[in-house]
C-alpha positions in Angstrom: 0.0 0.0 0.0 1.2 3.2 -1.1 1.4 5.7 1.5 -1.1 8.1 -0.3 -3.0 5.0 0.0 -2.0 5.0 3.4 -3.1 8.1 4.5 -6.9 8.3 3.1 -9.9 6.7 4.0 -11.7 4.7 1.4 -15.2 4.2 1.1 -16.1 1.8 -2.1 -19.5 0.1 -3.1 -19.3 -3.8 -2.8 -21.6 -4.5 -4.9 -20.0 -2.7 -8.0 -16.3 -2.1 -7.0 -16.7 1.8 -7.5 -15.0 3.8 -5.5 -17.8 6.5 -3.8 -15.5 8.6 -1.4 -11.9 9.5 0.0 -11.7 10.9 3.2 -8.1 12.2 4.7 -7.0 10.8 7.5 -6.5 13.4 10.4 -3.0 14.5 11.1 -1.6 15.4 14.5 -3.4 19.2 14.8 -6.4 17.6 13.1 -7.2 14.9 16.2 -6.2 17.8 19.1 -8.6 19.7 17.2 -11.7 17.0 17.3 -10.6 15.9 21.0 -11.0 20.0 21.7 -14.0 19.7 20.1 -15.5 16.7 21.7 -13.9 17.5 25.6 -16.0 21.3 25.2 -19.1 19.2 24.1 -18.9 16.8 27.2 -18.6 19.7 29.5 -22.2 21.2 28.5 -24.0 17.8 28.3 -22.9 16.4 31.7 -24.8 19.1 33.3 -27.9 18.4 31.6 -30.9 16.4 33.6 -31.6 12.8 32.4 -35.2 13.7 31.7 -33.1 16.7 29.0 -30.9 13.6 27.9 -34.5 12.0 26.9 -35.6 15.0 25.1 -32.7 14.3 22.7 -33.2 11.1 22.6 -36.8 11.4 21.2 -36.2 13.9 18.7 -33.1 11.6 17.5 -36.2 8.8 16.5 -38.1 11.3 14.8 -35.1 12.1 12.7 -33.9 9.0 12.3 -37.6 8.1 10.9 -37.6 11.0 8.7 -34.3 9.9 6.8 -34.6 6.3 6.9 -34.5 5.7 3.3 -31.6 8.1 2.9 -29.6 6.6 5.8 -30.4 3.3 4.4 -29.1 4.0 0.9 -25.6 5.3 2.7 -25.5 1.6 4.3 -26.5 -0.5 1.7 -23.9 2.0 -1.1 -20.7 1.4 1.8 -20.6 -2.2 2.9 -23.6 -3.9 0.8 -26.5 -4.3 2.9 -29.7 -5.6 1.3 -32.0 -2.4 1.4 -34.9 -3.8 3.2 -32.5 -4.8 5.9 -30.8 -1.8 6.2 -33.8 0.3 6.1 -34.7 -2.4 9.3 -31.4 -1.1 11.2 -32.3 2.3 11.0 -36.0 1.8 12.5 -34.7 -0.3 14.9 -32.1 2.1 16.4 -35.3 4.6 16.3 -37.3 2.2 18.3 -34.4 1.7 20.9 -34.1 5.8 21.4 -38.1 6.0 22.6 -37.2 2.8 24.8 -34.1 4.7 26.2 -35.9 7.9 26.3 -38.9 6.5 28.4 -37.3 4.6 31.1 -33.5 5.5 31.0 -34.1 8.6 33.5 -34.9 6.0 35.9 -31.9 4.0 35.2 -29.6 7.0 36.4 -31.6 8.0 39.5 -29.9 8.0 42.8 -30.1 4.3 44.5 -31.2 3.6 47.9 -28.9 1.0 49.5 -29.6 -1.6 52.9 -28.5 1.0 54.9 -31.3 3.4 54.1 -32.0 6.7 52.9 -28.9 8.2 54.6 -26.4 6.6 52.3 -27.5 6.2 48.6 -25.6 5.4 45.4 -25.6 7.9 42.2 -24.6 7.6 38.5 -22.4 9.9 37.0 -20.3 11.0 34.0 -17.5 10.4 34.0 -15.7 11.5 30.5 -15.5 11.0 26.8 -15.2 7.3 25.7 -13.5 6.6 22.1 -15.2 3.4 20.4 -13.6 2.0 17.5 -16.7 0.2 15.5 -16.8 -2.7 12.8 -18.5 -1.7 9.7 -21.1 -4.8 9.6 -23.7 -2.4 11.4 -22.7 0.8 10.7 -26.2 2.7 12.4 -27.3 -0.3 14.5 -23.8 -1.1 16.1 -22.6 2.9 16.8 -26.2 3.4 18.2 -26.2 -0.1 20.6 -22.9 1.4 22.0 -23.5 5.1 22.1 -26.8 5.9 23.2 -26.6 3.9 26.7 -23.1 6.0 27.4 -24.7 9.8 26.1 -27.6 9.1 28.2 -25.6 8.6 31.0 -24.1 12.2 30.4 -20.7 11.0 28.9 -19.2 12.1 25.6 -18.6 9.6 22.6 -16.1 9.2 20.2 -16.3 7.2 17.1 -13.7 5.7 15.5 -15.2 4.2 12.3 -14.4 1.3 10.2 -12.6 3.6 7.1 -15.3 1.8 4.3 -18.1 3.1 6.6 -17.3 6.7 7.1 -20.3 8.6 5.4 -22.6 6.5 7.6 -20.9 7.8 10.6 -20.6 11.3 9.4 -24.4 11.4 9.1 -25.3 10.4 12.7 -23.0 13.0 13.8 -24.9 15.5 11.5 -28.2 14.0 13.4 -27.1 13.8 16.9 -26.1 17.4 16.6 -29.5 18.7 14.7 -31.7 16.7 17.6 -30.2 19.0 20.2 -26.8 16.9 21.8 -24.3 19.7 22.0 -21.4 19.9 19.1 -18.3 17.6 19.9 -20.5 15.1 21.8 -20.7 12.6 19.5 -18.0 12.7 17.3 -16.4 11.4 14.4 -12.6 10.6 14.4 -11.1 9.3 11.0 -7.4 8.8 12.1 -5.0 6.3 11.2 -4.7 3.0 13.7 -1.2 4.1 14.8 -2.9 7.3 15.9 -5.4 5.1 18.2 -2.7 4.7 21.1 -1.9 8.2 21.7 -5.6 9.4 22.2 -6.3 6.6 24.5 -3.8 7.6 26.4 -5.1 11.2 26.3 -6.7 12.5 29.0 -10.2 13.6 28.0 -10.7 10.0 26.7 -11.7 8.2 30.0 -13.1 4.6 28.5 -12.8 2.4 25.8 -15.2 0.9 24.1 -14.4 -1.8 21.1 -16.3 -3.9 18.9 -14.2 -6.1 15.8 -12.0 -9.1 15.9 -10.4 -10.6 18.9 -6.5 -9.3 17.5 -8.0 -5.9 17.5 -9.6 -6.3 20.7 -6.5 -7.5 22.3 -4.1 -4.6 21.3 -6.7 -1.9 22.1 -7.5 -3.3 25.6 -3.5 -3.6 26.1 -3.7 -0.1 25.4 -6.0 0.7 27.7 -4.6 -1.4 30.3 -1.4 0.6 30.4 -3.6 3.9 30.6 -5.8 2.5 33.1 -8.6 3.4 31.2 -12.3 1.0 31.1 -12.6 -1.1 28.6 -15.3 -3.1 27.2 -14.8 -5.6 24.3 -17.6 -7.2 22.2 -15.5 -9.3 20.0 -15.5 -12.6 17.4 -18.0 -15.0 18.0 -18.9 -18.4 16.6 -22.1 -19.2 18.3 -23.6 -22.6 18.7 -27.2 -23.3 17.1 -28.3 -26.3 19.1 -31.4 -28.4 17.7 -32.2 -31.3 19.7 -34.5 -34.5 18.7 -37.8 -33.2 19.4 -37.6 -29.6 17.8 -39.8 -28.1 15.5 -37.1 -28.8 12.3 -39.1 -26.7 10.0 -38.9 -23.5 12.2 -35.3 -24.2 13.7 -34.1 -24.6 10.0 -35.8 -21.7 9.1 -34.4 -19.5 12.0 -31.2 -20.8 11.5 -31.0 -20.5 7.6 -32.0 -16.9 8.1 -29.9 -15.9 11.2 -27.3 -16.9 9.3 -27.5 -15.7 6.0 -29.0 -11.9 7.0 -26.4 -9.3 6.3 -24.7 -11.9 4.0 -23.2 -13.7 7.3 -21.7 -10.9 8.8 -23.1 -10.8 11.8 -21.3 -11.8 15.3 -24.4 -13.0 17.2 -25.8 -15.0 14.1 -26.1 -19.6 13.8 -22.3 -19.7 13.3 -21.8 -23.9 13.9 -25.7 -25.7 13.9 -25.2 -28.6 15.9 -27.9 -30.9 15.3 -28.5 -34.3 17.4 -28.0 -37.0 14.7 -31.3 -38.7 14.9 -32.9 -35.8 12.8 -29.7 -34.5 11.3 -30.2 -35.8 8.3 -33.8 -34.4 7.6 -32.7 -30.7 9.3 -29.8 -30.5 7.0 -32.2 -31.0 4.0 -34.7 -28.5 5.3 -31.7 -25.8 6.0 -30.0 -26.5 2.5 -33.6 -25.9 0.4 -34.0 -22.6 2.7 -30.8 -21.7 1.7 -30.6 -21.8 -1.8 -33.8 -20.2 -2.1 -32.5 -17.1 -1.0 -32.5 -14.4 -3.8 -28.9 -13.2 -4.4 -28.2 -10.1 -5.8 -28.3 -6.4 -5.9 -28.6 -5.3 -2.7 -30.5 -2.3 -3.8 -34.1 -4.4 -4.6 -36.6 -5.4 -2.1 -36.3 -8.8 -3.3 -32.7 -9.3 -2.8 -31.7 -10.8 0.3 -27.9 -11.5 -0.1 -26.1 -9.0 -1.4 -22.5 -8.7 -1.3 -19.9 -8.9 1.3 -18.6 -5.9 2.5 -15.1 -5.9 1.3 -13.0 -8.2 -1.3 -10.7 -9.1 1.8 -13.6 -10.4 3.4 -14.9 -12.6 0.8 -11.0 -14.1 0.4 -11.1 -14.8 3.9 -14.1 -16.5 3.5 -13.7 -18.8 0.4 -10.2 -19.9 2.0 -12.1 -21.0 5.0 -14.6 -23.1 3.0 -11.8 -25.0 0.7 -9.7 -25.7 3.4 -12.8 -27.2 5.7 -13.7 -28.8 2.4 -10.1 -30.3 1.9 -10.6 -31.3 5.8 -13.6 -33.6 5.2 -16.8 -31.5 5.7 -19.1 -32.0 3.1 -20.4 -29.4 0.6 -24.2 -29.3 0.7 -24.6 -25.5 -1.1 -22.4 -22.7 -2.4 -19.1 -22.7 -1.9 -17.9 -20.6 -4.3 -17.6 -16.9 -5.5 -20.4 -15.7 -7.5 -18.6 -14.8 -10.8 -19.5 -10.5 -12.6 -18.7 -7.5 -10.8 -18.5 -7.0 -6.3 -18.4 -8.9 -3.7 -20.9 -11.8 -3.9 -20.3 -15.1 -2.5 -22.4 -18.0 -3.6 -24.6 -19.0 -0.3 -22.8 -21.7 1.4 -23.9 -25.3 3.6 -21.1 -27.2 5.6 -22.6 -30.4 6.3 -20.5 -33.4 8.4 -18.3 -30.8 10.2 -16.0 -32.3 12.7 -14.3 -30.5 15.9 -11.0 -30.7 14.1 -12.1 -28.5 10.9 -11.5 -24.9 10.6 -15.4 -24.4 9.5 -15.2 -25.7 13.8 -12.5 -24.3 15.3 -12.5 -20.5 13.4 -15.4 -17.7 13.1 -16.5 -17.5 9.5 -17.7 -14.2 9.2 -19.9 -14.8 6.0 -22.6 -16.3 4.1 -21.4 -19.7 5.3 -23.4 -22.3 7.6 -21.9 -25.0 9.2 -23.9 -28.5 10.2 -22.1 -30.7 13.2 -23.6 -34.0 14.3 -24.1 -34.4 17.3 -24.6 -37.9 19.5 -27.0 -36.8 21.7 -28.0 -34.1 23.8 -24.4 -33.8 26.1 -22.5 -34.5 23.1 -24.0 -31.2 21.5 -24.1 -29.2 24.7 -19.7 -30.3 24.7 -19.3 -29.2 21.4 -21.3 -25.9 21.7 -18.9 -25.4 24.4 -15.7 -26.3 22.6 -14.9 -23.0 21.5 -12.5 -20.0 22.3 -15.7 -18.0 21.9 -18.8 -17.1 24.1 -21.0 -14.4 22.6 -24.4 -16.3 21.9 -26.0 -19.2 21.8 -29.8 -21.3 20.7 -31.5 -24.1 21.8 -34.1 -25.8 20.1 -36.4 -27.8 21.6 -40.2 -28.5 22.7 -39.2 -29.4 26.4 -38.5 -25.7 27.5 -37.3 -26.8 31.1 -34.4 -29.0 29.5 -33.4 -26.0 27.1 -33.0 -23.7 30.5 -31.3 -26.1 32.6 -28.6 -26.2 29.3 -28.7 -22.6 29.0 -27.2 -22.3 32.4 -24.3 -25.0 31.4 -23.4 -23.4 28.0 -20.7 -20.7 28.4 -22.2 -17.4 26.4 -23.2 -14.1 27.5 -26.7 -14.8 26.0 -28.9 -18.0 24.9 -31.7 -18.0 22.8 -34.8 -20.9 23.4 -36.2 -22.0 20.5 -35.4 -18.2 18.8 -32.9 -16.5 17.3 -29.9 -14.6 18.8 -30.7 -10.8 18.9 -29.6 -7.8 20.2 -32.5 -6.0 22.2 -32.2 -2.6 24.5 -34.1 -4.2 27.2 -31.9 -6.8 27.7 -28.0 -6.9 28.0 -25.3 -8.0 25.2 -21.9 -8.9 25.4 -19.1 -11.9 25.7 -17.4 -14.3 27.6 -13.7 -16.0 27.4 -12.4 -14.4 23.7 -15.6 -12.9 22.7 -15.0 -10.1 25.1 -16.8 -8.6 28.7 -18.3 -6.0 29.6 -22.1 -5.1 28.4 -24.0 -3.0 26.4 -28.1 -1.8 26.6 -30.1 -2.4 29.3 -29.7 -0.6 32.3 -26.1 -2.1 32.5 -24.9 -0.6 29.7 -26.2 2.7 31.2 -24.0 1.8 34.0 -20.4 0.6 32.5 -19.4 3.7 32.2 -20.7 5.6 35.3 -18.9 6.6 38.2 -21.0 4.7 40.6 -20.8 7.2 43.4 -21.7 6.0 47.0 -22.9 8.8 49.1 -22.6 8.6 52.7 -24.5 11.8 55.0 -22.9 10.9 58.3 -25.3 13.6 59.2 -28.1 11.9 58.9 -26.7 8.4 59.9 -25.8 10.0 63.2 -29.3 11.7 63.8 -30.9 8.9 62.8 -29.1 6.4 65.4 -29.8 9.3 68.5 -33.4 9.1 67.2 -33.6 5.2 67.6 -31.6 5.3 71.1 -33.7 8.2 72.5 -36.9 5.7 72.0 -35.1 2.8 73.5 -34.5 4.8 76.3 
């Protein structure tokens, strides 16, 4: 790469190969000058009431609603998205602004604690947190991190993916017209190397990162040395369990389309479907008709469903990890191939016969790919959905709904899904365990992860209360 290369930002549509924009990477002066920007926006919106915060946060969905086709058409033109879903991100990040708007206030009201009114616990900001984003959801993913932290009165910087940088332009250009002061949210296109000196900088107080697991590791390292929070929502290749007595026609159903939405890249999505064998056989037939009925194409129709992956990189990555599972012994029920004509397409893909020892097993494919393990029985599956570095997600699929949550405490994930597919949801938490990351996002926890959870002692009142209760003793 050349260093003009180098030095410039790239945005190109997948589905063409057309280049759409170049954005310069910020220089030295150009970061101070965004950090200025951002510390001088954090100062006014700390001060500001959560019911205020709300206030933003509802006109945000009204604006959000207003340019949903537009924003959509930014998604799908940058990293591929079929239309229809990425019209679906941008509602849904609407939807999850009302939820945060009508009960977050609540989330950052003062706490009473055991020892009663006189000591209490409150929520405050504490600082600016930089988050360096993936570019699979550019709205949905920059929202699901950012609106929990600016409604706790903290200030957010986003480092984008560099293919995805008019999307996060634009939600800057909306957080600012729905009333969030300038330099609150806002946009950082710098170079990796830059990354380390504004962690360490000391109007960035947290760290937020979603991407791989290498990326993960050197930014929380990073972090580490600064002693700044970190949170990490990283790879993931999450176990789709179907069990004997499921319902095959919706579990291969579910599971053809958690896994083929957004062409594959998803982290919480069917990664490996282990299947107990007595009804493997008939489940990998239903999953492998669902899955090449899917319309592949131009992501810019309503009809399409696959469109291309997001970067030519991606799809190498990809088609290396299916011939060398093929070459391992899995068996090719679909796909497996590049779609050949201009972008990014990869031919929708079924793994069947996969073994522990094949890479389709043992590494996160991060496309249009599904993967079908036999399983024995019902312990065999639970020890392979468990044989993993990972530990984002997981499913279970079965009619006897007391077996599936006595599994789901014995599979190691940060979330499991009965007989439904793995989603992200305000109202409930997200987020990893072992190399898929910690810490949480939405929900009242993510309101929370980066709060200064103050405990507030009034001696004053302890004291008067305890002469109150010894003067009635007496």
């Amino acid at each position: 790469m050349s260093t003009i290369e180098a030095a410039v930002a790239k945005s190109t549509n997948p589905a063409t190969g057309e280049e759409i924009a170049a954005y310069p990477y910020l220089d030295r002066e150009g970061v101070e000058r965004v950090l200025v920007r951002t510390a001088a926006g954090f100062a006014l919106w700390r001060e500001s009431p959560p019911e205020q915060r709300a206030e933003v946060f509802r006109r945000l969905a009204a604006l959000l609603r207003r340019d949903t086709l537009s924003l959509a058409s930014v998604i799908t033109s940058e990293m591929g998205k079929p239309t229809t879903q990425a019209q679906a991100e941008v509602r849904k990040c609407a939807d999850m602004l009302e939820w945060y708007a009508e009960n977050g206030p609540a989330m950052l009201a003062d706490a009473p604690t055991p020892i009663g009114p006189e000591a209490y616990v409150s929520y405050l900001p504490t600082g600016t947190v930089l988050a360096v984003m993936p570019w699979n959801f550019p709205v949905w993913q920059v929202f699901r991190g950012a609106a929990p932290i600016i409604l706790g009165g903290n200030g957010y910087l986003l480092k984008p993916a560099s293919n995805v940088l008019g999307c996060a332009l634009a939600l800057q250009a909306l957080w600012e017209e729905a009333g969030l002061p300038a330099g609150t949210f806002a946009v950082l296109n710098a170079d990796r190397d830059q990354i380390p000196a504004v962690i360490h900088d000391g109007r960035i107080t947290g760290v937020a990162v979603t991407g791989g697991t290498a990326a993960g590791q050197s930014v929380a390292a990073e972090a580490g040395r600064a002693l700044k929070k970190v949170i990490l929502e990283l790879g993931g290749s999450d176990p789709f369990i179907v069990l004997a007595d499921a319902d095959l026609d919706k579990a291969a159903e579910a599971a053809a389309v958690g896994r083929m939405t957004n062409a594959g890249q998803v982290c919480i999505s069917a990664k490996r479907i282990i299947v107990e064998a007595p009804v493997y056989a008939e489940f990998a037939a239903k999953l492998t008709e669902h899955v090449k009925a899917f319309q592949v194409g131009d992501p810019t129709s309503p009809e399409t469903f696959i469109g291309p992956m997001a970067k030519e990189e991606a799809l190498a990555d990809v088609d290396d990890q299916v011939k060398r599972s093929i070459a391992e012994g899995a068996r090719l029920l679909a796909g497996g191939h590049r779609i050949e004509g201009p972008g990014a397409f990869y031919a929708p893909t079924v793994l069947g016969d996969v073994t522990q020892e094949m890479t389709a097993f043992r590494e996160e494919i991060f496309g249009p790919v599904a993967t079908l393990v036999p399983a024995s029985d019902a312990e065999d599956a639970l020890a392979k959905a468990n044989d993993s570095e990972f530990g984002l997600s997981a499913a279970i699929w079965t009619r006897d709904n007391a077996r599936a949550r006595e599994m789901a405490r014995q599979i190691e994930a940060g979330g499991v899904f009965i007989n439904g597919l793995s989603v992200s949801d305000p109202r409930i938490p997200i987020g990893g365990v072992k190399k898929s990351g910690f810490g949480r996002e939405l929900s009242y926890l993510g309101v929370h992860e980066f709060a200064n959870i103050q405990a507030v002692w009034d001696q004053t009142k302890i004291d008067a209360a305890q002469e109150a209760a010894e003067g009635v003793a007496q």
